[in-house]
PDB file of N, CA, C and O in Angstrom:
ATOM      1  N   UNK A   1      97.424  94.786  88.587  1.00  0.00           N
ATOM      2  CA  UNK A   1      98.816  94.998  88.269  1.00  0.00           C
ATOM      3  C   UNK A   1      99.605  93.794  88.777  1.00  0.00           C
ATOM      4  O   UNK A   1      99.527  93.561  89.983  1.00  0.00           O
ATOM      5  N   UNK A   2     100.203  93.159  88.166  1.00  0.00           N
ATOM      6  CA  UNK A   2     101.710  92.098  88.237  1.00  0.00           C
ATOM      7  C   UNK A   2     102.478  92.283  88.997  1.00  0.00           C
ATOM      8  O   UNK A   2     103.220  93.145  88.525  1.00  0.00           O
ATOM      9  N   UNK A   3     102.872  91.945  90.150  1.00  0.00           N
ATOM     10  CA  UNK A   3     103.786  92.319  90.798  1.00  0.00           C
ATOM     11  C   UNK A   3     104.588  90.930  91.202  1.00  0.00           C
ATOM     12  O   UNK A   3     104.087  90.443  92.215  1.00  0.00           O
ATOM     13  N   UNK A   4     105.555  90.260  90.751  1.00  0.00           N
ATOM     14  CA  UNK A   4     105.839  88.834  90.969  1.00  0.00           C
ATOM     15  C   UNK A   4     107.214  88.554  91.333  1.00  0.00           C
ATOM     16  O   UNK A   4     108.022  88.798  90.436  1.00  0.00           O
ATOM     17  N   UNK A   5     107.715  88.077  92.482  1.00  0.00           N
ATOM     18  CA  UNK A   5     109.500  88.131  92.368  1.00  0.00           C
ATOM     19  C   UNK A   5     109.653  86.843  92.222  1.00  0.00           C
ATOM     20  O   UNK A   5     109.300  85.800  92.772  1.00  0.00           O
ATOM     21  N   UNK A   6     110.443  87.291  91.093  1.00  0.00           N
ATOM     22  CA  UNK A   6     111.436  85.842  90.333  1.00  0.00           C
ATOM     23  C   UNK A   6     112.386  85.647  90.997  1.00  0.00           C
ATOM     24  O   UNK A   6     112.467  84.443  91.239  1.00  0.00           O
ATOM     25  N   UNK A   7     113.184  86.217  91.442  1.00  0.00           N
ATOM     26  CA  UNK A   7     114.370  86.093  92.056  1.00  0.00           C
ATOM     27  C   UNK A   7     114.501  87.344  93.431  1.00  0.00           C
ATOM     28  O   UNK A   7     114.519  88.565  93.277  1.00  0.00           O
ATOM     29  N   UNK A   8     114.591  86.478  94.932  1.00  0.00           N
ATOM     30  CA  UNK A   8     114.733  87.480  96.128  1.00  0.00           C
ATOM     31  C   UNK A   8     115.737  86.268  96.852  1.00  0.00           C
ATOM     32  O   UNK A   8     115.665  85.046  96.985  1.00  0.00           O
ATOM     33  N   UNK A   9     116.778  87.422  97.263  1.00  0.00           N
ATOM     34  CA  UNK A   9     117.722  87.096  98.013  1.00  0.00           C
ATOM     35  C   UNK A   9     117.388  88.285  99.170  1.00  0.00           C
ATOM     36  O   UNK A   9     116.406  89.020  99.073  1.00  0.00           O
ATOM     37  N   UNK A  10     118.392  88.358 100.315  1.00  0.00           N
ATOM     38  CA  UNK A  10     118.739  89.333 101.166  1.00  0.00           C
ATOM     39  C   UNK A  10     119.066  91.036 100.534  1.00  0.00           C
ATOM     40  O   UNK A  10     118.467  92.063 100.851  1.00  0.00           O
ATOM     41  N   UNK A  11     119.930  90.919  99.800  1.00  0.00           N
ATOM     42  CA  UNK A  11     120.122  91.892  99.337  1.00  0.00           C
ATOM     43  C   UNK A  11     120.451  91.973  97.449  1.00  0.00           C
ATOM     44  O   UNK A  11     121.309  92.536  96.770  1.00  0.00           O
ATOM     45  N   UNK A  12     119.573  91.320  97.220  1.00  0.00           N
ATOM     46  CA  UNK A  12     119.115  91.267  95.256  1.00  0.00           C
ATOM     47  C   UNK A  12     117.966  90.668  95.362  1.00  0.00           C
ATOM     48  O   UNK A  12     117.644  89.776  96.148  1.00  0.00           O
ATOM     49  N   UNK A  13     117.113  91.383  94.229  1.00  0.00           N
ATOM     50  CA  UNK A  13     116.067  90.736  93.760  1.00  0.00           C
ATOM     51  C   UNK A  13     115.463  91.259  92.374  1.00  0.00           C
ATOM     52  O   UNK A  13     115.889  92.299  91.870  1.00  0.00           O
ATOM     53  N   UNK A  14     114.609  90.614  91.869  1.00  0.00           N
ATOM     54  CA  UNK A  14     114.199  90.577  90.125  1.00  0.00           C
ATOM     55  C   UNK A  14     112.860  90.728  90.783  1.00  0.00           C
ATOM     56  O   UNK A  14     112.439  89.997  91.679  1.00  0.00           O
ATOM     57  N   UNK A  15     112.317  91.612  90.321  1.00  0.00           N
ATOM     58  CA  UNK A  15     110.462  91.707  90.082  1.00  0.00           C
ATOM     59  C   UNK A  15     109.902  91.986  89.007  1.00  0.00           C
ATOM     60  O   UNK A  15     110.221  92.929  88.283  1.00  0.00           O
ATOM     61  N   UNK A  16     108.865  91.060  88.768  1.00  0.00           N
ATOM     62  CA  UNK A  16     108.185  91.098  86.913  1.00  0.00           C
ATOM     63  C   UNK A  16     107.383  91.966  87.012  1.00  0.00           C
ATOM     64  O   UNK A  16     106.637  91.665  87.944  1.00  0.00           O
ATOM     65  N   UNK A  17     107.028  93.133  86.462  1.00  0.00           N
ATOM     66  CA  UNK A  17     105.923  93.855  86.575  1.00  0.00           C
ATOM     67  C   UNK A  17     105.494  93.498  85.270  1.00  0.00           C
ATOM     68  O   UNK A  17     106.060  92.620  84.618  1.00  0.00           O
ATOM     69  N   UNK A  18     103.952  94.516  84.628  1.00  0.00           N
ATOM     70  CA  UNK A  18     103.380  94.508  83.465  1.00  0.00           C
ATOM     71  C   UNK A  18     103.035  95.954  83.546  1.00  0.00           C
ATOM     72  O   UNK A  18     102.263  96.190  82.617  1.00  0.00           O
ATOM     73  N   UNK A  19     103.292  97.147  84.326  1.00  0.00           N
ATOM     74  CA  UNK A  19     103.006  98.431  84.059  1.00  0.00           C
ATOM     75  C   UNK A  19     104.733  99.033  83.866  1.00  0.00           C
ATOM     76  O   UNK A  19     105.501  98.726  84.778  1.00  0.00           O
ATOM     77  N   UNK A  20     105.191  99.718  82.904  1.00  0.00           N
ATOM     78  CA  UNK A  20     106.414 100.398  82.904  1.00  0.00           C
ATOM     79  C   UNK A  20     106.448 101.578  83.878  1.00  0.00           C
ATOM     80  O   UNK A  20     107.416 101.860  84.584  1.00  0.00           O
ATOM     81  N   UNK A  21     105.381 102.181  83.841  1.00  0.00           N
ATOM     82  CA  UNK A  21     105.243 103.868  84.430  1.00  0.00           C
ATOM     83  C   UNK A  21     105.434 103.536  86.033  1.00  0.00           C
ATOM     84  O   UNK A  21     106.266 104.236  86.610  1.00  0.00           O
ATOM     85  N   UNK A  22     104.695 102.465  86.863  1.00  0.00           N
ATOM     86  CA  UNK A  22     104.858 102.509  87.790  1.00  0.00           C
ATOM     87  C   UNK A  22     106.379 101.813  88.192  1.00  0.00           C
ATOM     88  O   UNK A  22     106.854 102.170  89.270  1.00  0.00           O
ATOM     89  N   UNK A  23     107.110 100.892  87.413  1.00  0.00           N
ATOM     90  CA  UNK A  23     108.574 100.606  87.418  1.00  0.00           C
ATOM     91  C   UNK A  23     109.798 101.734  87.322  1.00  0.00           C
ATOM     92  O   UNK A  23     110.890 101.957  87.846  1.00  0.00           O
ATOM     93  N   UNK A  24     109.137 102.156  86.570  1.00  0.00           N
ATOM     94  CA  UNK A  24     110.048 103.912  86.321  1.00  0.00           C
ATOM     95  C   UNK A  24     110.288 104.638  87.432  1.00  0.00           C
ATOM     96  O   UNK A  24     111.398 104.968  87.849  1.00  0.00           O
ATOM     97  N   UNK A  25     108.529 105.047  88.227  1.00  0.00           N
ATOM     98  CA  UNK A  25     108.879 105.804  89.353  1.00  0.00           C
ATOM     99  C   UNK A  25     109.281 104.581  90.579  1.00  0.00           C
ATOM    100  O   UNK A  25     110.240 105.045  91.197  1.00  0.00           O
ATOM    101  N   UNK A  26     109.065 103.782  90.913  1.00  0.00           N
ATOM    102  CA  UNK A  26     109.758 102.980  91.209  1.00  0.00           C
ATOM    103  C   UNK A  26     111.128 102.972  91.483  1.00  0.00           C
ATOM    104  O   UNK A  26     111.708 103.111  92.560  1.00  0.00           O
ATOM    105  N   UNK A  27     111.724 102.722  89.933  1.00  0.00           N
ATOM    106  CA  UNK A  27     113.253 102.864  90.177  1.00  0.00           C
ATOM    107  C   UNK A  27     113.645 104.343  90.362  1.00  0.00           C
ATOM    108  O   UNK A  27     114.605 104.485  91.119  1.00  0.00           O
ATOM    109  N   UNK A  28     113.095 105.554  89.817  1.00  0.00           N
ATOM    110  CA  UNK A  28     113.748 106.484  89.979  1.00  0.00           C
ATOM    111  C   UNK A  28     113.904 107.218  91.670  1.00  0.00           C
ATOM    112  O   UNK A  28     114.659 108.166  91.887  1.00  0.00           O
ATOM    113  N   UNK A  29     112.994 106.534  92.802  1.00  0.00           N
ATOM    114  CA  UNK A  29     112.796 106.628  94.041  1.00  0.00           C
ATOM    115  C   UNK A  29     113.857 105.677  94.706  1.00  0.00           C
ATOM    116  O   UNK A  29     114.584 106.109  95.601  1.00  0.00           O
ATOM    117  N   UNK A  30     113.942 104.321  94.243  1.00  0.00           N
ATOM    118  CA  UNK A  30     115.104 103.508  94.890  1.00  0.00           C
ATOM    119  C   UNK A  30     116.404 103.988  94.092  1.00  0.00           C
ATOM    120  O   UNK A  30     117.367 103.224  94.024  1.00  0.00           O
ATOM    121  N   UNK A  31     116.443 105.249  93.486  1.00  0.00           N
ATOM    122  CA  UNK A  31     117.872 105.122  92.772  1.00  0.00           C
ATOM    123  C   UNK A  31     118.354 106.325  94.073  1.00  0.00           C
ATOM    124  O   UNK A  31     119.477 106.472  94.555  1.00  0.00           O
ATOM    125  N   UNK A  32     117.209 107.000  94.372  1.00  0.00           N
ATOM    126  CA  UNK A  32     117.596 108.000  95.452  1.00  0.00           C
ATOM    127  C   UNK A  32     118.395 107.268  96.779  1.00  0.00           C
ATOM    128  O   UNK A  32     119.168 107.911  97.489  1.00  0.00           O
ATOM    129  N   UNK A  33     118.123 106.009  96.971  1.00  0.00           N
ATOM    130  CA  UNK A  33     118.773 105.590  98.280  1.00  0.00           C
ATOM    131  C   UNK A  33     119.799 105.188  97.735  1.00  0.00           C
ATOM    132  O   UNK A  33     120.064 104.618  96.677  1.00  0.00           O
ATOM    133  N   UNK A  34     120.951 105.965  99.535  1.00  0.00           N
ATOM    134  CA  UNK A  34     122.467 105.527  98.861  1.00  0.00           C
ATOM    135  C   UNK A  34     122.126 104.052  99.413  1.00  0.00           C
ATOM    136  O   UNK A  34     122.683 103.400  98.529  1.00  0.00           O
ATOM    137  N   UNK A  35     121.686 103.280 100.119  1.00  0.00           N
ATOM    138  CA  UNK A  35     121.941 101.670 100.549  1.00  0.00           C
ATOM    139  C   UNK A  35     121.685 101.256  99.200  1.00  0.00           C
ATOM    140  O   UNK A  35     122.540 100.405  98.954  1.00  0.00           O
ATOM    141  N   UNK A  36     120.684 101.480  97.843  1.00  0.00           N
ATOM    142  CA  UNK A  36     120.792 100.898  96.642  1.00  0.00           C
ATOM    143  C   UNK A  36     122.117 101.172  96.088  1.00  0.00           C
ATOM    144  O   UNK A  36     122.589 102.264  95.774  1.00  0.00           O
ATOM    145  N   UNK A  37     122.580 100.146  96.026  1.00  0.00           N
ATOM    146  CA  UNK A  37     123.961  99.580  94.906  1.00  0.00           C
ATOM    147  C   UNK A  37     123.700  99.782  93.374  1.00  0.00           C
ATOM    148  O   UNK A  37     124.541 100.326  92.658  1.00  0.00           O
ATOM    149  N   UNK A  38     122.368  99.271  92.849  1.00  0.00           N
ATOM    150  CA  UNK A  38     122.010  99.304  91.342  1.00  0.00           C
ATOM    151  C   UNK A  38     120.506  99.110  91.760  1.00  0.00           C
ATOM    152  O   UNK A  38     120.047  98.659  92.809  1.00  0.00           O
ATOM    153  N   UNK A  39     119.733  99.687  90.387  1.00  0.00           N
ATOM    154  CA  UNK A  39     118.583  99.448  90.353  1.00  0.00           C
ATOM    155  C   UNK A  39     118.486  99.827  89.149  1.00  0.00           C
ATOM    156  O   UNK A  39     119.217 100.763  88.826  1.00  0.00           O
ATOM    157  N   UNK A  40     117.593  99.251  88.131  1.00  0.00           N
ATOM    158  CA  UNK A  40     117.153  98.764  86.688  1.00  0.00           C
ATOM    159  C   UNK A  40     116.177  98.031  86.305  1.00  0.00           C
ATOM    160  O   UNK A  40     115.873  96.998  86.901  1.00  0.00           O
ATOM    161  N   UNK A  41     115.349  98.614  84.907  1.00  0.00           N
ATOM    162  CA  UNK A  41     114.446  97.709  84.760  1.00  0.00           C
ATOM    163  C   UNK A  41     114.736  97.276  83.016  1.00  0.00           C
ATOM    164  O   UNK A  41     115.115  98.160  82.249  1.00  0.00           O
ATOM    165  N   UNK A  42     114.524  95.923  82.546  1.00  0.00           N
ATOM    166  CA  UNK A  42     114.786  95.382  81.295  1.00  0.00           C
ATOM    167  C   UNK A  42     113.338  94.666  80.968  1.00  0.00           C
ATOM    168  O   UNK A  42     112.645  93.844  81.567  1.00  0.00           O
ATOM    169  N   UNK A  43     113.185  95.598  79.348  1.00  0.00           N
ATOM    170  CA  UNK A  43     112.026  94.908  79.068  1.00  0.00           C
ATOM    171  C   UNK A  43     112.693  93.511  77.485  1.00  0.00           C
ATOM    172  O   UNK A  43     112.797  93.973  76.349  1.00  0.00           O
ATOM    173  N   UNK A  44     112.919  92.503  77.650  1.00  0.00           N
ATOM    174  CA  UNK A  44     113.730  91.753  76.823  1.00  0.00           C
ATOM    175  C   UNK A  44     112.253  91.714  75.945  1.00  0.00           C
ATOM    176  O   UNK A  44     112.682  92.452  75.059  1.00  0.00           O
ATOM    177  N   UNK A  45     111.225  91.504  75.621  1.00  0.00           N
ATOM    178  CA  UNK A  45     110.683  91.166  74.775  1.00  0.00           C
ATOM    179  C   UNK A  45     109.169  92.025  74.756  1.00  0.00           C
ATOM    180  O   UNK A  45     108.550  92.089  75.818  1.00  0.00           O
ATOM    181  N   UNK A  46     108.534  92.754  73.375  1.00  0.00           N
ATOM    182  CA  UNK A  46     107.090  93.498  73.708  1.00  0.00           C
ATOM    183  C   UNK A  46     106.593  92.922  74.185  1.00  0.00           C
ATOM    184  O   UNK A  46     106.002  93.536  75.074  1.00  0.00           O
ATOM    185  N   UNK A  47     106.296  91.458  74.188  1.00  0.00           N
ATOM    186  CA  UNK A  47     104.992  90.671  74.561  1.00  0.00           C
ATOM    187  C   UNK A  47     105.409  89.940  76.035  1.00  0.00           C
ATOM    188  O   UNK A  47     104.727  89.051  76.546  1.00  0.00           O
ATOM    189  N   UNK A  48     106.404  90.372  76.501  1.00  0.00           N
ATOM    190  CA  UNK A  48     106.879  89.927  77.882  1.00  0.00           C
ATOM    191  C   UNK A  48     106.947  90.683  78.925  1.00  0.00           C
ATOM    192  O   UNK A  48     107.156  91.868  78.664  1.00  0.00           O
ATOM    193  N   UNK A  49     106.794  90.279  80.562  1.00  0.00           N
ATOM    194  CA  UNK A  49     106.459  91.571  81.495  1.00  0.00           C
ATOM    195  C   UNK A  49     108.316  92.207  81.564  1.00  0.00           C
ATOM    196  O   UNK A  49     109.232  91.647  80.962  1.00  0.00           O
ATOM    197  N   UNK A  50     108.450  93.238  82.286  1.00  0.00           N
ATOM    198  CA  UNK A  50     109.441  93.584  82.370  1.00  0.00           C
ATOM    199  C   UNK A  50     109.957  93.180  83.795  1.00  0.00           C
ATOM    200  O   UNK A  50     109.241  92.919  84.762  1.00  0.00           O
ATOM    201  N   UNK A  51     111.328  93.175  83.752  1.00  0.00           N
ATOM    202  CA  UNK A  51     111.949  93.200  85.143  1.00  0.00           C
ATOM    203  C   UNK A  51     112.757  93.781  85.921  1.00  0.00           C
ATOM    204  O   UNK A  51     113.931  93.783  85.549  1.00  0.00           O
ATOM    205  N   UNK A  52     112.436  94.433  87.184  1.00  0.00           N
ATOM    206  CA  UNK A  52     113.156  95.380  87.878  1.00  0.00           C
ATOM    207  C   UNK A  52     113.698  94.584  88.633  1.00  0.00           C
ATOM    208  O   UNK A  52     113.358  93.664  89.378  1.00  0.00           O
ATOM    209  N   UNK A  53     114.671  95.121  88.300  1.00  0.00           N
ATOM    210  CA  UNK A  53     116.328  94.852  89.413  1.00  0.00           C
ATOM    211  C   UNK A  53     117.049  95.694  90.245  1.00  0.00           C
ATOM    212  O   UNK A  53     117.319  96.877  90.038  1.00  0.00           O
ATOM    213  N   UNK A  54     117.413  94.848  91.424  1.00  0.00           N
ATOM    214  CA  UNK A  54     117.498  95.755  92.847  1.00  0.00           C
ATOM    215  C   UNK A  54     118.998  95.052  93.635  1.00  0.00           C
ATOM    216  O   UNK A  54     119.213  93.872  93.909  1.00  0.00           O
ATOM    217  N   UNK A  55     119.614  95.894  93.789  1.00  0.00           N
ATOM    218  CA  UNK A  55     121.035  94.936  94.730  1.00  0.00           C
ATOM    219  C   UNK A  55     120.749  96.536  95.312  1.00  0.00           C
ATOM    220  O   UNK A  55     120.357  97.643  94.943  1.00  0.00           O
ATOM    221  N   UNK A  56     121.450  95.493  96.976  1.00  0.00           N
ATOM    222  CA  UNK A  56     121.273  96.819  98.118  1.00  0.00           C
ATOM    223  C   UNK A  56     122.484  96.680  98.932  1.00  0.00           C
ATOM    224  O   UNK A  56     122.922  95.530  98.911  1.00  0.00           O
ATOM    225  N   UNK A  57     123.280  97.659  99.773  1.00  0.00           N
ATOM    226  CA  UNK A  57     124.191  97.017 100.672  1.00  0.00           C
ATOM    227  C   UNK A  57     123.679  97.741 102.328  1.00  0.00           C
ATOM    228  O   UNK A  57     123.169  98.846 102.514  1.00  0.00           O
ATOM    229  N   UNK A  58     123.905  97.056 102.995  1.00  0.00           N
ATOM    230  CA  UNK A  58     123.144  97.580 103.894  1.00  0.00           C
ATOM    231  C   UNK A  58     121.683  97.574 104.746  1.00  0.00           C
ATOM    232  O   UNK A  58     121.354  97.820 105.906  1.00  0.00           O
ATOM    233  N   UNK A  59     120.959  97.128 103.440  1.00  0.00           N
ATOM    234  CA  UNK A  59     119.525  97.596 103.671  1.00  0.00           C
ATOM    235  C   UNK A  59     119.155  96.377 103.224  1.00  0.00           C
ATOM    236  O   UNK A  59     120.050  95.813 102.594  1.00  0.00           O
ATOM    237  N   UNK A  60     117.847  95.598 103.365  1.00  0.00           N
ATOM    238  CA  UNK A  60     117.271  94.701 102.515  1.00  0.00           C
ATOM    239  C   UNK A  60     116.590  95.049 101.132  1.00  0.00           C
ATOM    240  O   UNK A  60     116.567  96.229 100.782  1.00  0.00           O
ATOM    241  N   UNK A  61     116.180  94.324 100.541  1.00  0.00           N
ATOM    242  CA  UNK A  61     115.437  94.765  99.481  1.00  0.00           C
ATOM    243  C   UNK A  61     113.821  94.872  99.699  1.00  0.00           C
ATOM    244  O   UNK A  61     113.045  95.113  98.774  1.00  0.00           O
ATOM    245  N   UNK A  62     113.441  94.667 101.003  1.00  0.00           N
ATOM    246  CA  UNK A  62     112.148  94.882 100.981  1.00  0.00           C
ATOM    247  C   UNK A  62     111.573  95.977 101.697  1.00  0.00           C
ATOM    248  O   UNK A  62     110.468  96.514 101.607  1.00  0.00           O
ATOM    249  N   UNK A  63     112.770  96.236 102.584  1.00  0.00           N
ATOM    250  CA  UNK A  63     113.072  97.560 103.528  1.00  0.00           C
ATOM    251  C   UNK A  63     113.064  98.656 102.632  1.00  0.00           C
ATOM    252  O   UNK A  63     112.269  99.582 102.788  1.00  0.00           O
ATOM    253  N   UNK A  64     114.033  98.620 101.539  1.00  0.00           N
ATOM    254  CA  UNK A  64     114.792  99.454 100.569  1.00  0.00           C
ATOM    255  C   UNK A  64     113.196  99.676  99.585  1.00  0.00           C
ATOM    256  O   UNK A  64     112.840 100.844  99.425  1.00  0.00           O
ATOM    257  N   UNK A  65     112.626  98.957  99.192  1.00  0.00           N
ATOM    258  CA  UNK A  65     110.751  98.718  98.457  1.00  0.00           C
ATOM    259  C   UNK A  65     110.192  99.891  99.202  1.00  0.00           C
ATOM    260  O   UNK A  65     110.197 101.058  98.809  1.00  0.00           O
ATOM    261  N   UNK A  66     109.625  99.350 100.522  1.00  0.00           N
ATOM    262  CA  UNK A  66     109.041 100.180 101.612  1.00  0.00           C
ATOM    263  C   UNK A  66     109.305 101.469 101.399  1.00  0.00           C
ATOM    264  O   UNK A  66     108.553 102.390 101.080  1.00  0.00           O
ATOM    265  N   UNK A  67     110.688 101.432 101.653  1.00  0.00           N
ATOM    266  CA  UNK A  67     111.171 103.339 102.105  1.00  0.00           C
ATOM    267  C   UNK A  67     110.576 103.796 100.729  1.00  0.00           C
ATOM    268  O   UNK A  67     109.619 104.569 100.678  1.00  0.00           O
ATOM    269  N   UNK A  68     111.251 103.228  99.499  1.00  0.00           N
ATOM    270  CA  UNK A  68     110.721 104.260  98.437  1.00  0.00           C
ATOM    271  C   UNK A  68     109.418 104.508  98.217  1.00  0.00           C
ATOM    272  O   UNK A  68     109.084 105.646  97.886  1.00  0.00           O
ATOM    273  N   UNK A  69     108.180 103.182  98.407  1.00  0.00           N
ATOM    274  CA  UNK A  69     107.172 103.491  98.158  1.00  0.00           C
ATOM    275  C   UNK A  69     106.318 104.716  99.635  1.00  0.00           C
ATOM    276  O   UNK A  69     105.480 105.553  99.299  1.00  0.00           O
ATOM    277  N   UNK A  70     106.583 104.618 100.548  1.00  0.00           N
ATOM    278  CA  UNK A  70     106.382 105.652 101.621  1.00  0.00           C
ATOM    279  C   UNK A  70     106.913 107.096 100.581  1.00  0.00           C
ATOM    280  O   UNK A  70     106.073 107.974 100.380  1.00  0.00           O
ATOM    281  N   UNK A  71     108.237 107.231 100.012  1.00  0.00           N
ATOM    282  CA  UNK A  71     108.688 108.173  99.794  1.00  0.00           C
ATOM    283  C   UNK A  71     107.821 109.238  98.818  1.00  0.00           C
ATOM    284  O   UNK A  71     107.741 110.465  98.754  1.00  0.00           O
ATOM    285  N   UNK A  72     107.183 108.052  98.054  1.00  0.00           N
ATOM    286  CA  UNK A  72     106.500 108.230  96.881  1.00  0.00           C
ATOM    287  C   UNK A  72     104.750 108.604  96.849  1.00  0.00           C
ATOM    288  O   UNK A  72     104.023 109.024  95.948  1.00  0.00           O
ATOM    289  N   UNK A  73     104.480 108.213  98.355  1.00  0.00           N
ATOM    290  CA  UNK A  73     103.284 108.155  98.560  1.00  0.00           C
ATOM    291  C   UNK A  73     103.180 109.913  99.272  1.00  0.00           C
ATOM    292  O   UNK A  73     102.381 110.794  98.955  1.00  0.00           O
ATOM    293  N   UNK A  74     104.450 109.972 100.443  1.00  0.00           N
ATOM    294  CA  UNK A  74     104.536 111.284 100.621  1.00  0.00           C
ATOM    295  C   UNK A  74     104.825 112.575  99.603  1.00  0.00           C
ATOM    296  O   UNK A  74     104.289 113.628  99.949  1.00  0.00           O
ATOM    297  N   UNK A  75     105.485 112.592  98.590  1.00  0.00           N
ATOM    298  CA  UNK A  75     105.279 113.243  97.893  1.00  0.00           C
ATOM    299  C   UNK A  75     103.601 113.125  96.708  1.00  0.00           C
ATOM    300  O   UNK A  75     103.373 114.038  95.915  1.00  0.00           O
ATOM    301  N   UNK A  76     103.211 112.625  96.755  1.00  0.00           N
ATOM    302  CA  UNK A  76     101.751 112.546  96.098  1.00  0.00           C
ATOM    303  C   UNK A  76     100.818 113.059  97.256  1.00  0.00           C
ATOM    304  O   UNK A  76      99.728 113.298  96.735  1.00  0.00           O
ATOM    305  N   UNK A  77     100.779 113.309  98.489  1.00  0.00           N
ATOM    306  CA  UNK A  77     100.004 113.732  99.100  1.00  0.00           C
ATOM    307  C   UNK A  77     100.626 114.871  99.472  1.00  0.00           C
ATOM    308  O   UNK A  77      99.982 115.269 100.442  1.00  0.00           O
ATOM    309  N   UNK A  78     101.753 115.831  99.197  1.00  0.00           N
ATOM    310  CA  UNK A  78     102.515 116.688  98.984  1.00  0.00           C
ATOM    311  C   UNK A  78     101.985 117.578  97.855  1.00  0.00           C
ATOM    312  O   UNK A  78     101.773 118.783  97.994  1.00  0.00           O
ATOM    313  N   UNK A  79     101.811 116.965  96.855  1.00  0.00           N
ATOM    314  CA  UNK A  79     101.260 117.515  95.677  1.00  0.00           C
ATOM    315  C   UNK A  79      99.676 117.368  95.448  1.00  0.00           C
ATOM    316  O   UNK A  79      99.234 117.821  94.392  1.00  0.00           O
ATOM    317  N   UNK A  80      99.116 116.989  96.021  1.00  0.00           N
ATOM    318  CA  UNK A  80      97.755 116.493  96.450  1.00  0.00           C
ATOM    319  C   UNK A  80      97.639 118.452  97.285  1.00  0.00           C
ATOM    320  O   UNK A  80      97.019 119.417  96.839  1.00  0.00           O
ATOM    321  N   UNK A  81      97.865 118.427  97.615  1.00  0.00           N
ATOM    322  CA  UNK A  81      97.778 119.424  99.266  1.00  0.00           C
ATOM    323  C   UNK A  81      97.804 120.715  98.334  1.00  0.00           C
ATOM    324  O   UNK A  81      96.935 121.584  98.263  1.00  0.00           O
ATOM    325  N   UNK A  82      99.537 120.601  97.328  1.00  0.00           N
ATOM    326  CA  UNK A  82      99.557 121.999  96.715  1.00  0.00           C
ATOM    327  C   UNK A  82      98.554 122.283  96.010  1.00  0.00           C
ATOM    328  O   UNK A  82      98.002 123.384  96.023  1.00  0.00           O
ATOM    329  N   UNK A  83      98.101 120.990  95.088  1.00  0.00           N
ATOM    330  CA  UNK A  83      96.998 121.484  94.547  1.00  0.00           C
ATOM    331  C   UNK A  83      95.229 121.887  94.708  1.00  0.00           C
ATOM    332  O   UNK A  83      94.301 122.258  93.989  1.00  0.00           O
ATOM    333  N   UNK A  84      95.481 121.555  96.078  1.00  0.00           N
ATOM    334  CA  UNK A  84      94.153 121.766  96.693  1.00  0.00           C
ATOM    335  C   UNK A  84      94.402 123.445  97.101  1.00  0.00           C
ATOM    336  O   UNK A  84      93.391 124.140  97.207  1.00  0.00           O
ATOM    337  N   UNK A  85      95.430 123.921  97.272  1.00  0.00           N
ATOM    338  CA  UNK A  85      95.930 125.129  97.771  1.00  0.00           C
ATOM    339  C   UNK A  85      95.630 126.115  96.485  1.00  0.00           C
ATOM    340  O   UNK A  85      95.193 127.263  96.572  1.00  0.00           O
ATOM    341  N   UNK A  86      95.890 125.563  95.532  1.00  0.00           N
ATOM    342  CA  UNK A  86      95.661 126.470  94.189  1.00  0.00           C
ATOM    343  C   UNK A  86      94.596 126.725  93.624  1.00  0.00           C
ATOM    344  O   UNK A  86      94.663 127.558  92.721  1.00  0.00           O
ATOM    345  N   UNK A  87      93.624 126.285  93.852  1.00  0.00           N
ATOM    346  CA  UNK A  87      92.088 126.076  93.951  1.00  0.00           C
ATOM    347  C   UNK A  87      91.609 127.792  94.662  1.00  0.00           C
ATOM    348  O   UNK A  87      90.430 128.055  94.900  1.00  0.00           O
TER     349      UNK A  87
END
């Protein structure tokens, strides 16, 4: 998987991915933090990777990465658990 930043500042940055699904949950986890200002992903062309966009106030953007992917990892082992329970 692609994971490439085009553009990182302190608090903005552009990352190229080549998977949408994992950009999606992605953004829909950093849209949960109030320190995210905006977060978006633009795919300008089929044959081109897409790019997620991140402005933060408060928080960095790699801090602001972190928390969501922790967030994301805890709920999958959340749902991991229920479904071992249903068994």
């Amino acid at each position: 998987m692609l994971i490439k930043y085009v553009k990182q500042e302190k608090n903005e940055a552009e990352i190229e991915m080549n998977n949408p699904t994992v950009a999606e949950v992605l953004r829909a986890y950093l849209a949960q933090d109030d320190a995210v200002s905006f977060v978006a992903w633009r795919k300008e062309h089929p044959f081109k990777n897409l790019i997620l966009k991140i402005k933060t106030e408060g928080k960095t953007i790699d801090k602001a990465v972190k928390d969501a992917i922790a967030k994301v990892n805890k709920d999958l082992d959340s749902l991991e658990a229920d479904i071992k329970k249903g068994k």
